[in-house]
C-alpha positions in Angstrom: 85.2 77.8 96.1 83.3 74.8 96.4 86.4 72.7 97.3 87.0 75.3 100.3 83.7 75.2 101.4 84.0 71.5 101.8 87.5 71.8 103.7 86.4 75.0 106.4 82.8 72.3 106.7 85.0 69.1 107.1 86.0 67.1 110.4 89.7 66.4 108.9 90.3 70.3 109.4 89.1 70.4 113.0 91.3 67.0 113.9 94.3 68.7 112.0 94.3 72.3 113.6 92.7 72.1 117.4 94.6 73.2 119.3 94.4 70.3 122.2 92.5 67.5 121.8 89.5 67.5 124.0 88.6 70.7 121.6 85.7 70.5 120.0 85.0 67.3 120.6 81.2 68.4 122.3 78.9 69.9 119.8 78.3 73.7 120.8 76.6 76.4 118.7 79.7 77.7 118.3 81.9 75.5 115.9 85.0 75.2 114.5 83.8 76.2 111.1 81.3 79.1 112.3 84.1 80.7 114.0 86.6 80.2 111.3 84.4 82.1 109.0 83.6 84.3 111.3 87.5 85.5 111.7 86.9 85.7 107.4 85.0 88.6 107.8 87.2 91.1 107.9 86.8 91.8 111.3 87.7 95.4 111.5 85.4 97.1 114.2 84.0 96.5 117.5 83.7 92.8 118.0 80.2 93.3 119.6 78.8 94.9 116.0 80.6 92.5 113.9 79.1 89.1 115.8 75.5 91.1 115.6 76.4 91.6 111.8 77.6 88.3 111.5 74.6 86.2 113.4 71.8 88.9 110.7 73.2 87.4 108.3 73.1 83.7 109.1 69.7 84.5 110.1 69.0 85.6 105.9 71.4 82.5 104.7 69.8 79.9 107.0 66.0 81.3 106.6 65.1 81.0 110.2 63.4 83.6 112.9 66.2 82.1 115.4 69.9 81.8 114.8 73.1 81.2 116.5 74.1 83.8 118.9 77.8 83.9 120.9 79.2 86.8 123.1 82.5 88.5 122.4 83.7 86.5 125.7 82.6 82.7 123.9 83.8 83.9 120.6 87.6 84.5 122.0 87.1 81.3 123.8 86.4 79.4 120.9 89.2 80.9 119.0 91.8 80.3 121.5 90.9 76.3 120.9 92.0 77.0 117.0 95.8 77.2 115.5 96.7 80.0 113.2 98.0 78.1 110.6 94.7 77.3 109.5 94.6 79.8 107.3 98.1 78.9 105.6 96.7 75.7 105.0 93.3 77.1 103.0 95.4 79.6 101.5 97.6 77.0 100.3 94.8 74.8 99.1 92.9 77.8 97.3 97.1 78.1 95.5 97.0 74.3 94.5 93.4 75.1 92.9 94.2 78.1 90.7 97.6 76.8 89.4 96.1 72.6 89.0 94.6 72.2 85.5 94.3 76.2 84.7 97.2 76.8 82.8 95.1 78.8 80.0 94.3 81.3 83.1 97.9 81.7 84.7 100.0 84.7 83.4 103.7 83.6 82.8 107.1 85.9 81.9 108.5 83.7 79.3 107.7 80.7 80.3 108.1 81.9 84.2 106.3 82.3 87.1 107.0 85.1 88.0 107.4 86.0 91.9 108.8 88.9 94.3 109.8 88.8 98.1 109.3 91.5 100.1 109.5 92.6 103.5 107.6 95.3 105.5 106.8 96.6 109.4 103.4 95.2 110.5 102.4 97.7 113.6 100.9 95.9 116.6 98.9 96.3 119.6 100.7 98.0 122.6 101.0 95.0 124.8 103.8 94.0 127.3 103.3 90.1 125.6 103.6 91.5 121.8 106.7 93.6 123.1 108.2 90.8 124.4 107.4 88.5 122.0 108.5 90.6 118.9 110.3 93.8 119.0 110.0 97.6 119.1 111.2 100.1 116.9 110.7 103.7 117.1 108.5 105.6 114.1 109.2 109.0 112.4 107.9 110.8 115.3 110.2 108.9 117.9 107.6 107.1 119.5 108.5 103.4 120.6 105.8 101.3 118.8 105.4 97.3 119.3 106.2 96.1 115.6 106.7 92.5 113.8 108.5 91.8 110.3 106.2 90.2 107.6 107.3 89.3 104.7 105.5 87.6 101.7 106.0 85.7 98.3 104.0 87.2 95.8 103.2 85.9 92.0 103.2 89.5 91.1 101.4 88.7 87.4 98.3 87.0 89.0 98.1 88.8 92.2 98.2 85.8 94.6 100.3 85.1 98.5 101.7 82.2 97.9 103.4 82.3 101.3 103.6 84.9 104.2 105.3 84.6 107.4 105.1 87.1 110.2 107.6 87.2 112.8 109.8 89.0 115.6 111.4 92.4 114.6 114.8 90.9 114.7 114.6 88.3 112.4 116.1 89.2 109.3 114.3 89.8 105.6 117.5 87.4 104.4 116.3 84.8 106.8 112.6 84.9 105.9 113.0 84.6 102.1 115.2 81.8 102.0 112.4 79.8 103.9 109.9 81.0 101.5 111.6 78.8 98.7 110.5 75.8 99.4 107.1 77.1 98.0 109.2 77.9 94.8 109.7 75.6 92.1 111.4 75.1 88.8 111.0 77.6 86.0 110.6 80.2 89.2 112.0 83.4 88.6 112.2 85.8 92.0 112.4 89.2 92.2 114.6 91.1 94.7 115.0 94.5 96.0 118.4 95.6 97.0 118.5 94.6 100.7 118.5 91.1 99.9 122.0 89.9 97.7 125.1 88.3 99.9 127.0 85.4 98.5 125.5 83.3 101.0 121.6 84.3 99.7 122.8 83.7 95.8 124.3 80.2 97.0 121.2 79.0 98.2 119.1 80.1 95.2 121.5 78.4 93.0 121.6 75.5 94.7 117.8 74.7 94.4 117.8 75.8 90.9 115.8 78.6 91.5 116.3 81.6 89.3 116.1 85.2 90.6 116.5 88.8 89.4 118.3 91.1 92.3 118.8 95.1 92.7 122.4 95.7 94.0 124.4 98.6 95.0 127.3 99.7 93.1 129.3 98.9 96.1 128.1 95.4 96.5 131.7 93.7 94.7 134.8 95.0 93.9 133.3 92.6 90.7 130.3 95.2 90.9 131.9 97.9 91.1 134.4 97.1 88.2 131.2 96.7 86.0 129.7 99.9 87.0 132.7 101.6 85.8 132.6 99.8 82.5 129.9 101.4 80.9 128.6 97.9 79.2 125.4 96.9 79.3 125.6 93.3 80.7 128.9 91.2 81.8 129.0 87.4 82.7 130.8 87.2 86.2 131.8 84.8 88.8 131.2 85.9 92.6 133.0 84.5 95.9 132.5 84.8 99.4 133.7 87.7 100.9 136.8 87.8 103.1 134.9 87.8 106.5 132.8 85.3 105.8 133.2 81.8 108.5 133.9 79.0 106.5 133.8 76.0 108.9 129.9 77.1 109.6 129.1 77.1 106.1 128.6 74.3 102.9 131.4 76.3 100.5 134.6 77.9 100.8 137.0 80.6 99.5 137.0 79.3 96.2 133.7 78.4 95.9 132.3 81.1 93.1 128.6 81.3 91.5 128.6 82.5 88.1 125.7 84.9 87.0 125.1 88.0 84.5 125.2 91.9 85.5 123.1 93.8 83.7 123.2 98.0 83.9 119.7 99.9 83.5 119.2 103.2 82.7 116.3 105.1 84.4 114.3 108.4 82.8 116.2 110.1 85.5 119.7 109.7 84.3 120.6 107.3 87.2 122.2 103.8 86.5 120.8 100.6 88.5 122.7 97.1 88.1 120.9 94.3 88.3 122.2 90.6 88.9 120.2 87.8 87.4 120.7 84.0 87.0 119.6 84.6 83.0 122.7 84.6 81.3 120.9 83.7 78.0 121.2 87.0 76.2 119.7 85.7 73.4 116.5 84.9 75.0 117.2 87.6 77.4 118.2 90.6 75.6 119.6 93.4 78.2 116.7 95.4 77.0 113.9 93.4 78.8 115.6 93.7 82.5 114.1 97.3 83.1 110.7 96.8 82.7 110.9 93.1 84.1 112.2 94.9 87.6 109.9 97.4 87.5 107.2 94.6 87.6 108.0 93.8 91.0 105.9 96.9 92.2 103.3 94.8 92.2 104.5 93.2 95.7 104.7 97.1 97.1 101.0 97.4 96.1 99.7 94.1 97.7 101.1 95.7 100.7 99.4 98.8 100.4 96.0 96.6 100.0 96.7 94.9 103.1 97.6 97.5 105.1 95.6 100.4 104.0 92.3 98.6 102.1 92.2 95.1 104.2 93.5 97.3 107.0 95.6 94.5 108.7 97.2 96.4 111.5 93.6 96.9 113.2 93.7 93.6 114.7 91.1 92.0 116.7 93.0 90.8 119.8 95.8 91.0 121.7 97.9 88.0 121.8 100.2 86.0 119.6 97.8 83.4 118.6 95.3 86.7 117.6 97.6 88.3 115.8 99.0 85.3 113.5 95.4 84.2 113.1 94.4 87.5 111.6 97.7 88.2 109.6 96.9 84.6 107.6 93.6 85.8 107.1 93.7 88.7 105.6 96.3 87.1 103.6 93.8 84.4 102.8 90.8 87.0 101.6 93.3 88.8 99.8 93.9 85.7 97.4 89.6 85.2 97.5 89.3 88.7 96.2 92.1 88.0 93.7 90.6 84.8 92.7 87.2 86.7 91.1 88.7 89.9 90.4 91.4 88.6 87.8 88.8 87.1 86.0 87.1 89.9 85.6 90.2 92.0 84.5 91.1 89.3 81.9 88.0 89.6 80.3 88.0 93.4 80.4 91.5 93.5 78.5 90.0 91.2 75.6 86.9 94.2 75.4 88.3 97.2 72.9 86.8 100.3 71.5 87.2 102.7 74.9 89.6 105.2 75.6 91.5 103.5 78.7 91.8 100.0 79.7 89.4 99.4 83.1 90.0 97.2 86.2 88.4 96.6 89.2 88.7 99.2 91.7 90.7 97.2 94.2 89.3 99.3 97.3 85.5 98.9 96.6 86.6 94.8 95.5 87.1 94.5 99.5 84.0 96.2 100.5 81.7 94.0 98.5 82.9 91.3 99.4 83.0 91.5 103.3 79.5 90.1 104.4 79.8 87.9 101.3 82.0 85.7 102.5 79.6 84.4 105.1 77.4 83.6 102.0 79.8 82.1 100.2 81.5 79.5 102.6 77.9 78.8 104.3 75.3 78.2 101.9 75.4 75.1 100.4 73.0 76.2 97.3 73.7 79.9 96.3 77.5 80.0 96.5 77.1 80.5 92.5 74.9 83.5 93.2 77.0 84.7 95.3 80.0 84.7 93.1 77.4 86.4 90.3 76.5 88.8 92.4 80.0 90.0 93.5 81.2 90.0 89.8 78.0 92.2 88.9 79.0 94.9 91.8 82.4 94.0 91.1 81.8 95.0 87.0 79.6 98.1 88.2 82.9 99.9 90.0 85.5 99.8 87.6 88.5 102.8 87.4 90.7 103.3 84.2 94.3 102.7 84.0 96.3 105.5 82.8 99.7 104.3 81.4 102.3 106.7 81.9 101.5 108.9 85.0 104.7 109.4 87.2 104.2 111.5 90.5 107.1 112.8 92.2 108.4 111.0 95.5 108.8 112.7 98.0 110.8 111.3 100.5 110.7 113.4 103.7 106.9 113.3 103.2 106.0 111.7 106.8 109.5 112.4 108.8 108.2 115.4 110.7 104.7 114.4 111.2 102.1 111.0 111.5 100.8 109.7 108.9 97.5 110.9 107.7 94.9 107.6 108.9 92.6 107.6 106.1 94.2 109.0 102.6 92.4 111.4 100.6 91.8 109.1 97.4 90.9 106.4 99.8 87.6 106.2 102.8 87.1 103.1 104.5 85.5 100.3 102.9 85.7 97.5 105.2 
């Protein structure tokens, strides 16, 4: 934390993502670094109680009877002057920290890292500019809501972002996870749901090397659908192109073919899934590993229910664009702070025995705790180890087993007739 502390407090950062030149350049109470923590803080209700909140605490931190004090009109001022991707870039740096010199700490799937991409409908503020800028779609109740795509690469074994993008309604999930490899590396292996295979999308991971797991429809191939049919348990394959596909815009042609492994699972409901994977090794990858492997990229589906229903992401704090992306990378951003202490708690609670259940930190509370504390944390220049004490002490205090084996049933049709409910029952507000 130290190492971000010193990049939010640094005058590289302000050079690097002001928006124009001549910002910042007068000293003001208000400063780049004040109101980037400030955006930090979860900032989930009325702006006017969260700068009061805000400025009592400074007051506490700082240990003075006067503090710095900013109106809701100089605060969006100030962040208009600031570019979103600030927040990539700390996110990024807080990445290269946990993964540089800590490989006793990072969780790997035989030697993997491994990752998911997924995609999901961020709601948005009903504005003529968002509208415009991207897309509406129309809910379960047929109402037109203002909506952009987000989609996120996710290191579903230790819990971090290590890339989001959000962006117009038309731009497709395809489109946004090829740009998320060049954040994947070698010995990579990416998990995909079954709106993502096409020749085209498999080409491109095999071309960088990068390995991938996919969820297909039995209809995907007539190569697919000849292995379906089979009954065995995992083929070797070659797949081409399809016939519609426009050569002269792409880098292959009709006889260009990428060879890869099917594999068939069979679920506790009878049903048959086929997986393609760039493993063909089925000595080191027995068939028998594919099910639960897949079934491990549920982890991406619950980071998603974090941000949306914990971090609450979709209550954002502006209007425009530049708002929006600024608090999307944020919350992002806190979400990989809280996973930062958290998994070192839940590692050490795995290595404790003699209890019933296995414990972890309830995720919900995690976020509660730690809004406020992030003011502490990036701004105090002595206590940022109390700080971190304290939250894993709360943290430790608010733990919730985990019960291996409990299935509920879906229900599908749940929400088509009627809103959502705004706050669950299993869940109140915490931030």
């Amino acid at each position: 934390m130290s190492i971000l502390q010193a990049e939010i407090c640094g005058k590289e950062i302000v050079q690097k993502f002001k928006v124009s030149v001549n910002d910042f350049t007068r000293k003001r109470k208000q400063s780049f670094s004040n109101t980037i923590i400030f955006m930090l803080n979860i900032l989930r209700k009325s702006l006017a109680l969260e700068i009061e909140n805000f400025t009592s605490h400074l007051k506490t931190i700082l240990k003075t009877g006067t503090c710095l004090s900013f109106t809701k009109s100089a605060f969006v001022q100030c962040r208009k002057k600031i570019q979103p991707d600030v927040f990539k870039y700390l996110n990024q740096r807080l990445i290269e920290e946990f993964y540089t010199d800590n490989e006793a700490s990072v969780k790997l799937w035989k030697g993997y890292r491994l990752l998911s991409v997924d995609g999901s409908c961020i709601t948005l503020p009903d504005t003529k500019e968002l509208a415009k800028e991207y897309g509406c779609a129309k809910n379960q109740t047929a109402k037109e809501v203002v909506q952009a795509r987000a989609s996120v690469l996710y290191d579903v074994l230790n819990r971090y972002v290590l890339d989001a993008e959000l962006s117009a309604l038309s731009t497709g999930e395809k489109i946004l996870a090829l740009k998320h490899l060049q954040h994947a590396r070698y010995n990579d292996l990416i998990i995909y749901d079954r709106g993502y295979p096409s020749f085209d999308f498999i080409y491109e991971h095999n071309k960088t090397g990068i390995d991938f797991l996919i969820r297909v429809k039995k209809d995907f191939s007539n190569v697919v659908q000849a292995f379906s049919q089979s009954g065995i348990s995992s083929r070797i394959v070659k797949i081409y192109p399809c016939k519609n596909t426009k050569f002269p815009e792409t880098e292959y042609d009709k006889n260009t073919f990428v060879e890869l492994r099917l594999v068939r699972v069979e679920l506790s409901s009878n049903e048959t899934e086929i997986l393609m994977t760039s493993l063909k090794d089925d000595v080191q990858f027995p068939d028998t590993v594919f099910k639960k492997l897949y079934g491990l990229r549920w982890g991406i589906e619950t980071l998603y229910n974090e941000l949306k229903n914990k971090l609450k992401l979709e209550y954002f704090s502006g209007y425009s664009k530049q708002t929006i992306l600024q608090d999307f990378y944020a919350t992002v951003f806190v979400s990989n702070i809280k996973s930062l202490i958290v998994g070192e708690i839940n590692d050490e609670l795995r290595e404790k025995t003699g209890k019933k259940y296995e414990y972890k930190v309830n995720s919900n509370l995690s976020y509660g705790f730690l809004k406020d504390r992030i003011i502490s944390m990036f701004f105090s220049k002595t206590e940022t180890d109390t700080i971190y004490t304290e939250l894993r002490n709360l943290f430790e205090k608010h733990l919730i087993p985990i019960r291996p084996g409990r299935k509920y049933v879906r229900n599908k049709n749940k929400y088509k007739y009627r809103p959502k409910p705004k706050v669950p029952k299993n869940m109140k507000d915490t931030v």
